[in-house]
C-alpha positions as MATLAB code, in Angstrom:
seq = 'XXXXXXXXXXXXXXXXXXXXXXXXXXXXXXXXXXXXXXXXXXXXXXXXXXXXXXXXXXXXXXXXXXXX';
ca = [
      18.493   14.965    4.676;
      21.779   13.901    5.665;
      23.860   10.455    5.816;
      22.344    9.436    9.014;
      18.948   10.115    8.038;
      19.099    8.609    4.529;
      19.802    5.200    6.343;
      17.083    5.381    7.998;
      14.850    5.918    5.363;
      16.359    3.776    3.189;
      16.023    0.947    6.181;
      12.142    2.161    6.209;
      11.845    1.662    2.878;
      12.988   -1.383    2.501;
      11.179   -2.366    5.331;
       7.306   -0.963    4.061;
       7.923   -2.217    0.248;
       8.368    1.286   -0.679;
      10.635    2.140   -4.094;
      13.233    4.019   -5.198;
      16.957    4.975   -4.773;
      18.553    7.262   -1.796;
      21.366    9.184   -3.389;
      23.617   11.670   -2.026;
      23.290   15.170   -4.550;
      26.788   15.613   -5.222;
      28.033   11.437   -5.725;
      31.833   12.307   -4.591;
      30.747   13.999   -1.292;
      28.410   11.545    0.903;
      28.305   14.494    3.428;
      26.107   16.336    1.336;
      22.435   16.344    0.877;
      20.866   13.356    0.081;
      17.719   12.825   -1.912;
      15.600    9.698   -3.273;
      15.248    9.109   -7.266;
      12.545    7.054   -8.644;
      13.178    4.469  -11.514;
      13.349    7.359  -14.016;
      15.689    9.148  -12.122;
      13.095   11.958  -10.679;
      13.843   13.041   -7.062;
      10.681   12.301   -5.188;
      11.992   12.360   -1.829;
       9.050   14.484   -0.313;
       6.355   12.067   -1.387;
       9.177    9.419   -0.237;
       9.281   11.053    3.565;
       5.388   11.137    3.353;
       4.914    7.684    2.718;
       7.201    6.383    5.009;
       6.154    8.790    7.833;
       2.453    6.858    7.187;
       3.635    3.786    7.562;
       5.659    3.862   10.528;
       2.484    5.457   12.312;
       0.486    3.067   11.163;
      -0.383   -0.116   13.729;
       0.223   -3.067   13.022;
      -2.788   -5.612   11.874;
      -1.439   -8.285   13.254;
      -1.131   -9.692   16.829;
      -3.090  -11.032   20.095;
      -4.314   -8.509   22.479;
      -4.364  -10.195   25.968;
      -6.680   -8.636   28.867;
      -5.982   -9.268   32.266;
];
């Protein structure tokens, strides 16, 4: 992914509870790829896209419905 999509999915992240660390590959270049590493420094940034592409599809729980 690149910069702009790394914020993104850091912002989801943070916003569904959901760990770890979005890096860029190469530290000195932020144009490069970027990737997210778990607490033990493991790149798990397809299960990371997964998870986050669940929960922004999931509805929310919360709420009124009003019918007209």
């Amino acid at each position: 992914m690149n910069a702009d999509q790394a914020f993104e999915v850091h912002a989801a992240m943070r916003q569904h509870g959901i760990a770890g660390t979005v890096t860029p590959v190469t530290p000195d270049n932020p144009g490069s790829t970027w990737i997210v590493l778990d607490a033990d420094g493991r790149d798990v940034t397809g299960s990371v896209l997964a998870r986050v592409a669940a929960a922004r599809g999931r509805r929310s729980e919360r709420g009124f419905v009003v019918a007209r």
